[in-house]
N, C-alpha and C positions, 0 to 999 in steps of 0.2 A: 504493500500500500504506500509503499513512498517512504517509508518513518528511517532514521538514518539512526545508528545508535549513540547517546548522550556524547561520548569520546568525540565523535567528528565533529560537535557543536565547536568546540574551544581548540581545533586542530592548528587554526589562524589567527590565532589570536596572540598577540604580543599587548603585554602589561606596561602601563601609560610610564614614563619615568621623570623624575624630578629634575631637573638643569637648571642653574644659574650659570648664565656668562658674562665673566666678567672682563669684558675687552675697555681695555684703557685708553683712554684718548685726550692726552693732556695731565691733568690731576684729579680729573673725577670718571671713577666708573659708570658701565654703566647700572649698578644693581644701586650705586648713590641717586643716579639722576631718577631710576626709579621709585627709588623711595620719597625724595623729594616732586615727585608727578602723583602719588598716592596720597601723601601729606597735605598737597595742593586741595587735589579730591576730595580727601575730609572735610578740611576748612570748608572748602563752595560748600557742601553738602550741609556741612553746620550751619554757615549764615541764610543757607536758605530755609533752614527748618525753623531757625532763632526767627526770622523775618515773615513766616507762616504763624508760629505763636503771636509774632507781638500781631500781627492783624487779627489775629483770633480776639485777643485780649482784648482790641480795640472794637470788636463787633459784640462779641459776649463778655465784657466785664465780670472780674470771678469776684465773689462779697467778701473776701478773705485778705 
């Protein structure tokens, strides 16, 4: 009927692997500029959520 046995499922399968590369160009890697592009990330993502509350707080006033 078609059915292949469990073993041929996973025969092609290669497991994902971890890598950093750290090629240098100048005085900053690149796993610094990446951390410094994530860190960026946060922040926006903070001030937008700070700038969603305080509009919150400006439409619904909390009595506290």
């Amino acid at each position: 009927m078609g059915w292949s046995h469990i073993s041929s499922v996973f025969e092609g399968y290669v497991p994902p692997e971890e890598r950093v590369e750290l090629e240098t160009h100048g005085t900053k890697s690149k796993l610094v500029e990446l951390k410094k592009t994530y860190a960026s990330s946060v922040r926006n993502q903070n001030n937008r959520v700070e700038a969603d509350l305080a509009e919150c707080e400006e439409i619904y006033p909390s009595t506290h």
